[in-house]
C-alpha positions in Angstrom: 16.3 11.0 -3.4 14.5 10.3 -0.2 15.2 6.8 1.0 12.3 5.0 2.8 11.7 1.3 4.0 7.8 -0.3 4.2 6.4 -0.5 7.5 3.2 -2.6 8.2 1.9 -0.2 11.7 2.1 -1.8 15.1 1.5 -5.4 14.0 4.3 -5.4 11.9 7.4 -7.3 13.3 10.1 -5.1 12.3 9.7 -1.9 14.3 10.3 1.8 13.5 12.9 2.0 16.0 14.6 -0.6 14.1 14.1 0.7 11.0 15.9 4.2 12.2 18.5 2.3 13.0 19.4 1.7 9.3 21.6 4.4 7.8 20.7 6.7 5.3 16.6 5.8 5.9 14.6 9.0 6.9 11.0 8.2 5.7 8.3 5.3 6.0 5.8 4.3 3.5 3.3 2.9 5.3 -0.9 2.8 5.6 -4.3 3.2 7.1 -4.6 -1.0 7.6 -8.1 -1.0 9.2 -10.3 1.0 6.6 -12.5 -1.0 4.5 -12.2 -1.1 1.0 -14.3 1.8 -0.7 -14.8 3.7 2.6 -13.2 7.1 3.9 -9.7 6.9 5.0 -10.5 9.0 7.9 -8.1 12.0 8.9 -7.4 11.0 12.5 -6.2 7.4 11.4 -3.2 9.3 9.0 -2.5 12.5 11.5 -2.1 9.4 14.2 0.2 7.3 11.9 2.2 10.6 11.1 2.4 11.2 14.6 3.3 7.6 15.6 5.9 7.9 12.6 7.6 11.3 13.8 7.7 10.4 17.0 10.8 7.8 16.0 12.4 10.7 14.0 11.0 9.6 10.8 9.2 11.0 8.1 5.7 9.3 6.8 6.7 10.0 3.0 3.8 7.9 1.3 0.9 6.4 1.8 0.4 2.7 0.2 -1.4 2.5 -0.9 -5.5 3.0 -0.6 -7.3 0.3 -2.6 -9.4 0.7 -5.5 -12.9 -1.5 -5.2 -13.6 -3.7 -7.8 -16.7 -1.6 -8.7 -14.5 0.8 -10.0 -12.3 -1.2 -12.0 -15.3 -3.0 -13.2 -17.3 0.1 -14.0 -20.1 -0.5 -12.0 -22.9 1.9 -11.5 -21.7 2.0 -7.7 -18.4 3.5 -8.6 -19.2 7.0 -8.3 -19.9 6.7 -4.5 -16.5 4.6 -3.9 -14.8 7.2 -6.4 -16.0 9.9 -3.9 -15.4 8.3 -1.1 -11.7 8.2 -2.2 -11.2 11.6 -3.5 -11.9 12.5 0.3 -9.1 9.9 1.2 -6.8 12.1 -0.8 -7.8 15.3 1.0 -7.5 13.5 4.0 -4.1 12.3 3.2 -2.8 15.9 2.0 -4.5 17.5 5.4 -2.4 15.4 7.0 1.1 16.2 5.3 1.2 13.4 3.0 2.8 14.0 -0.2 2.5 10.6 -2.0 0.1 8.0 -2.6 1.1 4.4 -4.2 -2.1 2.7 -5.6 -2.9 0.0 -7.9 -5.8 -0.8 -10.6 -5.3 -4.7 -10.4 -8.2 -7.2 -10.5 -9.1 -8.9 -7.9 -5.7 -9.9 -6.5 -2.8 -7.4 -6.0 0.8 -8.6 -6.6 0.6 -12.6 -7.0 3.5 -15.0 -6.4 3.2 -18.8 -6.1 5.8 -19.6 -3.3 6.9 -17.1 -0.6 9.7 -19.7 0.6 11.7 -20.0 -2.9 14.8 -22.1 -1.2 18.4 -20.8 -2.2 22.1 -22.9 -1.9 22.9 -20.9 0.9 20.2 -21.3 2.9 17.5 -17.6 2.5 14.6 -18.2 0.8 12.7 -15.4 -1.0 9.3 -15.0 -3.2 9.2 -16.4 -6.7 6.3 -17.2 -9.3 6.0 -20.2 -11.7 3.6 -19.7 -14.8 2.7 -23.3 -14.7 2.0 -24.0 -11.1 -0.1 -20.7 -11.3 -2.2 -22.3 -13.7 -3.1 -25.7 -11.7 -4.7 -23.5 -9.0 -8.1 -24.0 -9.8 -9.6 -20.7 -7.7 -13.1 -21.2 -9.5 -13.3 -24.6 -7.4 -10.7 -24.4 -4.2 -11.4 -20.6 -3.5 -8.2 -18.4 -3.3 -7.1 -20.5 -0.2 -4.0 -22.1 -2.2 -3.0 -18.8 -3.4 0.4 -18.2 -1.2 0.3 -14.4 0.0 -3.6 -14.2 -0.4 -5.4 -12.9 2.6 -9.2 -13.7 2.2 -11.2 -10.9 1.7 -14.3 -12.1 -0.2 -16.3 -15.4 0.4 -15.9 -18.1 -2.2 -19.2 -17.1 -4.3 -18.2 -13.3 -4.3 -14.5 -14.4 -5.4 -15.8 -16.9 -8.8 -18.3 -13.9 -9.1 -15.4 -11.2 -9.4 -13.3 -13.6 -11.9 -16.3 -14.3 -13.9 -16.8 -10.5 -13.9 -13.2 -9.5 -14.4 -12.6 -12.4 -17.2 -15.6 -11.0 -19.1 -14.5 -7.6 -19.2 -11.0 -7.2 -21.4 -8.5 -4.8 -21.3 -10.2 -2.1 -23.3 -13.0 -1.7 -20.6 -10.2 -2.2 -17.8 -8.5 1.2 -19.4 -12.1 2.8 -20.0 -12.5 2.4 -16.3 -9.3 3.5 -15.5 -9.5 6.9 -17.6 -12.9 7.3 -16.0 -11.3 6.9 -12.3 -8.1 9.1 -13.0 -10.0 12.2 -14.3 -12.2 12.4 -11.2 -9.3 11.5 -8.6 -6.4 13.6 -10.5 -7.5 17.4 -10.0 -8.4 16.5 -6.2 -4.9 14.8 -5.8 -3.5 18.1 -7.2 -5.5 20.4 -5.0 -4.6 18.2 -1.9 -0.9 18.6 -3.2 -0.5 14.9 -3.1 1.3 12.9 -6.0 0.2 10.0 -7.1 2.0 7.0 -8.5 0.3 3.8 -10.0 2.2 0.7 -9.7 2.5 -1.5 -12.5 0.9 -5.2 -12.6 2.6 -7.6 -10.8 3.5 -10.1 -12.6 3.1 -7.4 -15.5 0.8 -9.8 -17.3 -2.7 -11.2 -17.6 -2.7 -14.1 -14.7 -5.9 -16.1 -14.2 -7.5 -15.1 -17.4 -7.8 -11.5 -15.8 -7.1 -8.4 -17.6 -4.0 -6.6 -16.7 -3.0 -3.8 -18.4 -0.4 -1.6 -16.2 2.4 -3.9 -17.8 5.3 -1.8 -19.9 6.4 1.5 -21.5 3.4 1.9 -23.7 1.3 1.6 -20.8 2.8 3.7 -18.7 2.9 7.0 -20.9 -0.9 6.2 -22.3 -1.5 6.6 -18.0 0.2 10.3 -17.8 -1.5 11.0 -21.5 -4.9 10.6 -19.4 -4.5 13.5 -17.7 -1.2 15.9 -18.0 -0.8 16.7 -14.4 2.4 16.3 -12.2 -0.2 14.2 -9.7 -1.2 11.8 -12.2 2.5 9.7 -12.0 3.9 6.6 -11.6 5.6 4.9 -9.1 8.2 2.5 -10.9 9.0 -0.5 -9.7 12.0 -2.5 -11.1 11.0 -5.6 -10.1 7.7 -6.0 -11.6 8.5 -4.3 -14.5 12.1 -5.8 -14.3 10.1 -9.6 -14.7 9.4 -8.8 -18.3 12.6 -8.9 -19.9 10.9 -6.8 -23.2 11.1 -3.4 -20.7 14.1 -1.2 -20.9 13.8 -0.2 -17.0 16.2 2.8 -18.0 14.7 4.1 -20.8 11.8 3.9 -19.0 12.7 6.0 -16.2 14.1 8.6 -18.8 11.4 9.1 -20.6 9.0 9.3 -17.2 12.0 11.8 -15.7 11.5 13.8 -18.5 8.2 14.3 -18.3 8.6 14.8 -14.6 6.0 12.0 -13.7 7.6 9.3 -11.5 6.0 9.8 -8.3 7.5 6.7 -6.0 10.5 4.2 -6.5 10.6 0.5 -5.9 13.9 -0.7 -6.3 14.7 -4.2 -6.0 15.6 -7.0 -8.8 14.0 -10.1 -10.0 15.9 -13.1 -11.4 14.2 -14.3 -14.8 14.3 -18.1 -15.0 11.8 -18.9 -17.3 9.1 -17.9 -19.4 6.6 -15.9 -17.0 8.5 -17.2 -14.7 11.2 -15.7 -11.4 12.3 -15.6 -8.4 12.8 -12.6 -6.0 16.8 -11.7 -6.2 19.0 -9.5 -4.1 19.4 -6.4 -5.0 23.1 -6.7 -6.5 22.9 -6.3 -10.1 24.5 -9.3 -10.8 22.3 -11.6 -8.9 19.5 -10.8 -10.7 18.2 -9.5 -14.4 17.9 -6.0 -13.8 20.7 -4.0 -14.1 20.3 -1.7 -10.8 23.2 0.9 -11.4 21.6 1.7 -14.9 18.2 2.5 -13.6 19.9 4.8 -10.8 22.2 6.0 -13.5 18.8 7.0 -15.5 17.2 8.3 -12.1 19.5 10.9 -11.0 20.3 12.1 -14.4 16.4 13.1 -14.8 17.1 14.7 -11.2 14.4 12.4 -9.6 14.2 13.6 -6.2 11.2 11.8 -4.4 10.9 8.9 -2.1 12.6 5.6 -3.0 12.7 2.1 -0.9 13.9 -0.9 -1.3 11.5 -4.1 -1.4 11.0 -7.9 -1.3 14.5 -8.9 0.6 15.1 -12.5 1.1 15.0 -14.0 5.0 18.2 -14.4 5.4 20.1 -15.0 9.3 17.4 -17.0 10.5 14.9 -13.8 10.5 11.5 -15.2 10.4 8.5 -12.3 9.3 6.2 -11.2 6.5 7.3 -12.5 3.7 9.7 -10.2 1.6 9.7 -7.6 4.0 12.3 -8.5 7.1 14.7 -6.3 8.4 17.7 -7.8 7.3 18.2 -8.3 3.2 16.5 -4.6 3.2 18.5 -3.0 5.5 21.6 -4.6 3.1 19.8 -3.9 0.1 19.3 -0.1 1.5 23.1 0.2 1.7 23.5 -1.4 -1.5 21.6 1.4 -3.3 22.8 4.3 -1.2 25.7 3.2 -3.2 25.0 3.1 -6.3 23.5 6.6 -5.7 26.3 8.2 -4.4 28.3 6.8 -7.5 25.5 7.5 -10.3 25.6 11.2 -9.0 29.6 11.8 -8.5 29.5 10.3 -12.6 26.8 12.4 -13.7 28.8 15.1 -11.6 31.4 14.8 -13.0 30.7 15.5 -16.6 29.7 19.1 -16.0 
């Protein structure tokens, strides 16, 4: 497995020259952060975030991710021209050396938490999300500016506009729209030799009164049934999926290994303390719900080979940054994994 770590570009606080510093990392998942939504990822913006990337000794391993516009997910008679438009991302992205691309097909809001400072005993504080206080965010009425982690990207009017929309539209259109996207983007991904990997919902349910439907195993393999091509993946993330204690996060990943279609790897672990409800963990099996080693057990006995990171670390040490993504409880929770890695393989090694 390739090990990577999440670098925001030159506004980001923790540098690449730090992250190099952190043994065992070789690659960066990173992306173009000045695009618009639904326009051309242009070639010179990746080739100079490769180069900027390389230049520190690193590899740029995957691109996450290139948003989908609501048009598309909404199936709007607009959506060919945004569909275009990214198909050409892709070929940009595989002109440039790129070999993977992490997207989404969420609505309206990408991965949702409702406190980015979750206190613990000893004094780090990490994301977490509460059902309930969720639900007393009136975003019709107060806008999304009481949503923690939400960057405003539409005006007021368009935002109750897109949740009218979205509310309107159930699940079955959501994977109508879906199909429709993947069969035009798939065969260009696979000419570009890029792979791509959808990340599940996160929280892996319907928040909002919003249709989600990338949310468990069933899910999952209806996605690669779309269209049977090693480009048309997943990338699987344990704590997303890990927040819905109904998904076996190993059989999972052996029945996606086997089929050769996980694309990407987010490892890091959630702590379940409630209905729809948790709190970012380390990455220690123990400290959380997910058990870590088993996933990496399942991952290395379907040979997974591809790019892997680690995600949403606590601040811990005093670090202040962007929430979930500091140096510090990654760099720890790299180690930890490199770990269990070396010790899922010299086991599976060991029975032959």
């Amino acid at each position: 497995m390739k090990v990577t770590m999440r670098w925001f570009g030159a506004d980001d606080p923790v540098s690449l020259a730090s992250i190099r510093q952190v043994p065992g990392v070789t690659g960066i998942v990173s992306a173009d952060y000045d695009t618009p939504v639904g326009q051309v990822v242009p070639y010179a913006s990746i080739a100079q975030l490769r180069n900027t990337v390389t230049a520190e000794g690193l590899d740029l391993d995957v691109i996450e991710s290139i948003p989908v516009h609501e048009d598309i997910k909404l199936g709007l008679p607009t959506r060919d021209g945004y569909i275009d438009a990214y198909c050409e991302s892709i070929r940009n992205l595989g002109r440039a050396g790129v070999p993977t691309l992490c997207y989404n097909f969420m609505p309206v809001f990408d991965w949702t938490r409702t406190n980015l400072n979750h206190p613990f005993a000893d004094g780090s504080h990490a994301l977490s999300f509460d059902y309930e206080d969720l639900a007393k965010i009136d975003l019709d009425a107060e806008g999304a500016a009481h949503l923690p982690g939400w960057s405003t990207v539409y005006t007021p009017e368009h935002l109750r506009h897109l949740l009218q929309q979205f509310r309107a539209l159930g699940t079955d259109a959501m994977w109508d729209h879906l199909a429709y996207f993947l069969k035009r983007v798939i065969p260009v991904a696979e000419e570009s030799g890029v792979k791509m990997g959808i990340h599940p919902d996160d929280p892996p349910w319907s928040i909002l009164g919003l249709p989600r439907i990338v949310t468990d195993e069933r899910a999952l393999e209806r996605i690669i049934d779309i269209v049977d091509s090693p480009a048309n993946g997943i990338t699987v993330c344990t704590g997303s999926l890990g927040a819905l204690q109904s998904n076996d996060l190993p059989q999972i990943v052996r029945k996606l290994g086997a089929r050769d279609r996980i694309n990407f790897v987010h490892m890091r672990n959630v702590a379940i303390t409630g209905k729809k409800s948790f709190h970012e963990a380390p990455h220690l099996s123990c400290l959380g719900s997910v058990d870590m080693y088993a996933v990496m057990k399942a991952l290395v006995a379907s040979g997974y080979d591809g790019p892997l990171r680690p995600d949403h670390g606590r601040m811990i040490w005093g670090e202040e940054g962007r929430p979930g993504y500091g140096l510090f409880d990654r760099s720890l929770g790299v180690m930890y994994l490199q770990g269990l890695m070396e010790g899922a393989k010299s086991q599976f090694n060991s029975r032959w």
